[in-house]
C-alpha positions as a Markdown table, in Angstrom:
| # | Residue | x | y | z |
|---|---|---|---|---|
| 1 | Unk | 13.1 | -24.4 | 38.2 |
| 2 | Unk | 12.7 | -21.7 | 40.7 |
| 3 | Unk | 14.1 | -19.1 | 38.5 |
| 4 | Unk | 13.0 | -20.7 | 35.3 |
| 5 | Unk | 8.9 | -19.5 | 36.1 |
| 6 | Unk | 10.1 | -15.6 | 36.5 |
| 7 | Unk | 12.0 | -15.4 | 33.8 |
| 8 | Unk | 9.6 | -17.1 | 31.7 |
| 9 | Unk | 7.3 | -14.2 | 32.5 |
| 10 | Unk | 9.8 | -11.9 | 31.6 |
| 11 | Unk | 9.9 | -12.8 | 28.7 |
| 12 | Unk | 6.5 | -13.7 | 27.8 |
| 13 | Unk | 5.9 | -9.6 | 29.1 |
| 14 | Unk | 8.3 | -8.3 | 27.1 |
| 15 | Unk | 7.2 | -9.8 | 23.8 |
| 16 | Unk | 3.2 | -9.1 | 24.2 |
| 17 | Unk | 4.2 | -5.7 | 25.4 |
| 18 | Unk | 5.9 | -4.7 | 22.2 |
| 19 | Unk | 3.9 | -3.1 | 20.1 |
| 20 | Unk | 3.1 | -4.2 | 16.8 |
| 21 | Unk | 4.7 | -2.1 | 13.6 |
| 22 | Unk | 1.9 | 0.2 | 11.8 |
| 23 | Unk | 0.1 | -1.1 | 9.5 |
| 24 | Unk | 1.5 | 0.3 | 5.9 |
| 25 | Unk | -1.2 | 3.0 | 4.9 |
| 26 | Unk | -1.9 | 6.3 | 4.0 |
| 27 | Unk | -4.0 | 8.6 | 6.1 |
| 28 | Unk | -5.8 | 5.4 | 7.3 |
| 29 | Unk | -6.4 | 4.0 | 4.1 |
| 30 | Unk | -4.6 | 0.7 | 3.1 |
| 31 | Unk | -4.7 | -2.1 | 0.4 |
| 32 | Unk | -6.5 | -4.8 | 1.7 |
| 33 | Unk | -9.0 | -2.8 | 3.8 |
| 34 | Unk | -12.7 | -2.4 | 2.0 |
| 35 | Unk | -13.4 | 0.4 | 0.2 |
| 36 | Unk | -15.9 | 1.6 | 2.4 |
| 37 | Unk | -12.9 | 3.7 | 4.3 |
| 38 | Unk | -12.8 | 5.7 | 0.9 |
| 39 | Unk | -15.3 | 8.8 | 2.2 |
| 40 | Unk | -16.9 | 10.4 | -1.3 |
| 41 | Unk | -17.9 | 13.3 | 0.7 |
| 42 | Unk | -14.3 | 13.1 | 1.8 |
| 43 | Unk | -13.1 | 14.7 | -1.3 |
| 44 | Unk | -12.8 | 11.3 | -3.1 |
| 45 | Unk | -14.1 | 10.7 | -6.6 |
| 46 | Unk | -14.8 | 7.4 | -7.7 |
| 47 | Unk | -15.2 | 6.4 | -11.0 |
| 48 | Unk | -16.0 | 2.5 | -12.5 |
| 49 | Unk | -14.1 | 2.4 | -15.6 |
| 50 | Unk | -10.8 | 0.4 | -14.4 |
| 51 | Unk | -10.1 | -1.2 | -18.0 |
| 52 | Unk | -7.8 | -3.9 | -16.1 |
| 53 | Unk | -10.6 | -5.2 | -14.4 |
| 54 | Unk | -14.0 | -5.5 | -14.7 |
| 55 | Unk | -15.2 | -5.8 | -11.1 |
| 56 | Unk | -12.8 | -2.1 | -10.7 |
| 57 | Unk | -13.0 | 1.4 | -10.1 |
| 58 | Unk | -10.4 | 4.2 | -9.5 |
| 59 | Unk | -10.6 | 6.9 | -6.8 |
| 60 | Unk | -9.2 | 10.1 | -7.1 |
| 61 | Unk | -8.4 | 12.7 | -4.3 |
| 62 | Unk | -6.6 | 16.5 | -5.1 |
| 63 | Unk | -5.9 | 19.0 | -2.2 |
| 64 | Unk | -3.7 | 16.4 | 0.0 |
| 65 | Unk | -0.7 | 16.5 | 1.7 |
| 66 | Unk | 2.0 | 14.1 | 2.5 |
| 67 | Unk | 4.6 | 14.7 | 5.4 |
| 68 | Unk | 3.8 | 18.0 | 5.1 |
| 69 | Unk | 4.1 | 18.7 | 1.4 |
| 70 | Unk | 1.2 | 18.7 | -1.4 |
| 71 | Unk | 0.2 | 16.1 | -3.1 |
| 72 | Unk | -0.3 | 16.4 | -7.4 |
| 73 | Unk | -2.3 | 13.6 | -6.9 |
| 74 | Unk | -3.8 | 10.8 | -4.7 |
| 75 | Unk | -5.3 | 7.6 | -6.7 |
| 76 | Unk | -6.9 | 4.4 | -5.0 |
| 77 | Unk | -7.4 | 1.5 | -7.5 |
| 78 | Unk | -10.3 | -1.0 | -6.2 |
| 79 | Unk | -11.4 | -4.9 | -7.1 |
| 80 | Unk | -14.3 | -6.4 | -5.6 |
| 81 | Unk | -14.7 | -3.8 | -3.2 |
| 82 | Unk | -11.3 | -4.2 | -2.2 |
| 83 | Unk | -8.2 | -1.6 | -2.0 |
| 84 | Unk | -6.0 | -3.2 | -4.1 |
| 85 | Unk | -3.3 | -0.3 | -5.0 |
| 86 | Unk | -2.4 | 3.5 | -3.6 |
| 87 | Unk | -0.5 | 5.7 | -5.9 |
| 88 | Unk | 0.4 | 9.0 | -4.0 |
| 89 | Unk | 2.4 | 11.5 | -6.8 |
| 90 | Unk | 4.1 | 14.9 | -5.4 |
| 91 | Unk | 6.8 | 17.1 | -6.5 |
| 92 | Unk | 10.7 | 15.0 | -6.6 |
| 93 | Unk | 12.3 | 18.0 | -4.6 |
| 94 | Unk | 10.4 | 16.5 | -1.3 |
| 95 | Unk | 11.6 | 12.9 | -2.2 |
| 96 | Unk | 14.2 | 12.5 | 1.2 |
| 97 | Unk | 11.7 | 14.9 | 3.8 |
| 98 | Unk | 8.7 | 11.9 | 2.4 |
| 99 | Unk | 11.3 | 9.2 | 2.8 |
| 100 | Unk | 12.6 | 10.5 | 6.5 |
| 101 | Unk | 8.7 | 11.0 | 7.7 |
| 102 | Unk | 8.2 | 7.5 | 5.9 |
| 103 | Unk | 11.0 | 5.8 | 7.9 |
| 104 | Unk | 9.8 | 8.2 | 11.0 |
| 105 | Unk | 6.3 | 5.7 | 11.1 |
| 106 | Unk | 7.3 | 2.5 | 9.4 |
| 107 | Unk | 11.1 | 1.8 | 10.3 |
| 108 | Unk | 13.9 | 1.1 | 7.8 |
| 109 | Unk | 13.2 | -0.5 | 4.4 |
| 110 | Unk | 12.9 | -3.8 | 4.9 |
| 111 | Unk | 12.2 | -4.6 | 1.1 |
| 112 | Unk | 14.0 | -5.8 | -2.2 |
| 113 | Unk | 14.8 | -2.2 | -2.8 |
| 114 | Unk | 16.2 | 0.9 | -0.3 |
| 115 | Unk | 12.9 | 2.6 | -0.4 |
| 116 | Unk | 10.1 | -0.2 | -0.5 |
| 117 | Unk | 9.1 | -2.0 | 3.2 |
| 118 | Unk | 7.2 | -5.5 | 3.1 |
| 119 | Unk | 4.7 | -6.1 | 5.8 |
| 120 | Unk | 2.5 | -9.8 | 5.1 |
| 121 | Unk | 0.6 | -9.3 | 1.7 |
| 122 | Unk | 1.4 | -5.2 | 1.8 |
| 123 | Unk | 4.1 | -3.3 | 0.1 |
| 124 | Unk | 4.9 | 0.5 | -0.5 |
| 125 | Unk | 7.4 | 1.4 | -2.2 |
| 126 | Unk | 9.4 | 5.5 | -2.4 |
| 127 | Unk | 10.5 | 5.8 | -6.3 |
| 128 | Unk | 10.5 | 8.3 | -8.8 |
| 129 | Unk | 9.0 | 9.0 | -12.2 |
| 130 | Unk | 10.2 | 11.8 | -14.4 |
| 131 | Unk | 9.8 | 14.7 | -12.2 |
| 132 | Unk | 7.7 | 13.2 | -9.6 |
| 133 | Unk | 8.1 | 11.3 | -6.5 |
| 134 | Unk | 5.7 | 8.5 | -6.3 |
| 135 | Unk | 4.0 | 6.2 | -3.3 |
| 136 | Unk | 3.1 | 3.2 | -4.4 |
| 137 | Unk | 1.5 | 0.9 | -2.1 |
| 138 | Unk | 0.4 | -2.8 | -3.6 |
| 139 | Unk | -1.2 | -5.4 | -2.7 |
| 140 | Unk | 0.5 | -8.9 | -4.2 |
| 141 | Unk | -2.3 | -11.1 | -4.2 |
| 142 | Unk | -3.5 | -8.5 | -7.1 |
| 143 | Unk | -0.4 | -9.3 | -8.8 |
| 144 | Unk | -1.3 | -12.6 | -8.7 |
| 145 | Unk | -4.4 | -12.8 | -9.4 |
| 146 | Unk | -3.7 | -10.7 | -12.5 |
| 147 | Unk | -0.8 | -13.1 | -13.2 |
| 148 | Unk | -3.8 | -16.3 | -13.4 |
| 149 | Unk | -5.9 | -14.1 | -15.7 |
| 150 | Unk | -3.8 | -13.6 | -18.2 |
| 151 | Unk | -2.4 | -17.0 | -18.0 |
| 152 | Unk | -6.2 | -18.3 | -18.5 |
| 153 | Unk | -6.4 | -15.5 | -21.5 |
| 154 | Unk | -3.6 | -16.6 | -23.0 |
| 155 | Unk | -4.3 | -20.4 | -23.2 |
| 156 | Unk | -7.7 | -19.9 | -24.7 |
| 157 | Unk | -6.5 | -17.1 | -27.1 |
| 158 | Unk | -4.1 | -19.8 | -28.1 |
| 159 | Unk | -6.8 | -22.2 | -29.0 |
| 160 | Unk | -7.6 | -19.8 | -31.8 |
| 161 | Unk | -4.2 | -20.6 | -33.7 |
């Protein structure tokens, strides 16, 4: 029992010592967090006319960087005055010096794919789109919250049959 107490401790140090992974974000900004963090005089421009959702806006931010390398374009989508999706766009040459400053602050991939990590409700994801490398963080209770709406849309439009 004697040396059952001690390493007990050990072990309880060790694990509240570890520190916990960042959070999945992008110059402080991350889905789930309100959208106060979203500074207008920041260089962000907010708009209201999200057509997906009627309680939505987009935000748009030009002049930024990621790892180093400019960013085309920087786009926050908001519901109910929550970050719900980050969309960062730069040029596909930088693809593997994002991905290696990517993996520098969030680990390996720990997602379904090689470039997307998972962290609770959070997940960004390195992929490409014509001649652009894309960022794209999401937040999956959007997903399913969309996923509800358009099952409730689509049982009442089928009452008009």
């Amino acid at each position: 029992m004697k040396k059952l107490v001690p390493a007990l401790l050990i072990a309880l140090q060790t694990s509240t010592s570890s520190a916990a992974p960042p959070i999945l974000d992008f110059k402080g900004i991350s889905t789930g967090n309100s959208a106060a963090v979203i500074n207008t005089s920041n260089g962000w421009q907010c708009n209201d006319e999200e057509r997906d959702d009627p309680d939505g806006m987009a935000c748009f931010k030009m002049n930024e960087t990621i790892a180093g390398v400019p960013v085309h374009t920087a786009m926050v989508t908001v519901s109910k005055q929550t970050i719900r999706g980050i969309v960062i766009a730069f040029s596909i040459e930088h693809m593997d010096r994002v991905k290696a400053a990517l993996t520098s602050k969030f680990g390996q991939p720990n997602g379904q794919y090689s470039t997307s990590w998972n962290q609770g409700f959070r997940t960004m994801t390195l992929t490409t789109r014509e001649d652009l490398g894309q960022l794209i963080f999401i937040d999956r209770r959007t997903i399913e919250e969309r996923k509800k709406r358009e099952a409730i849309d689509a049982k009442s439009n089928s009452a008009d049959l």
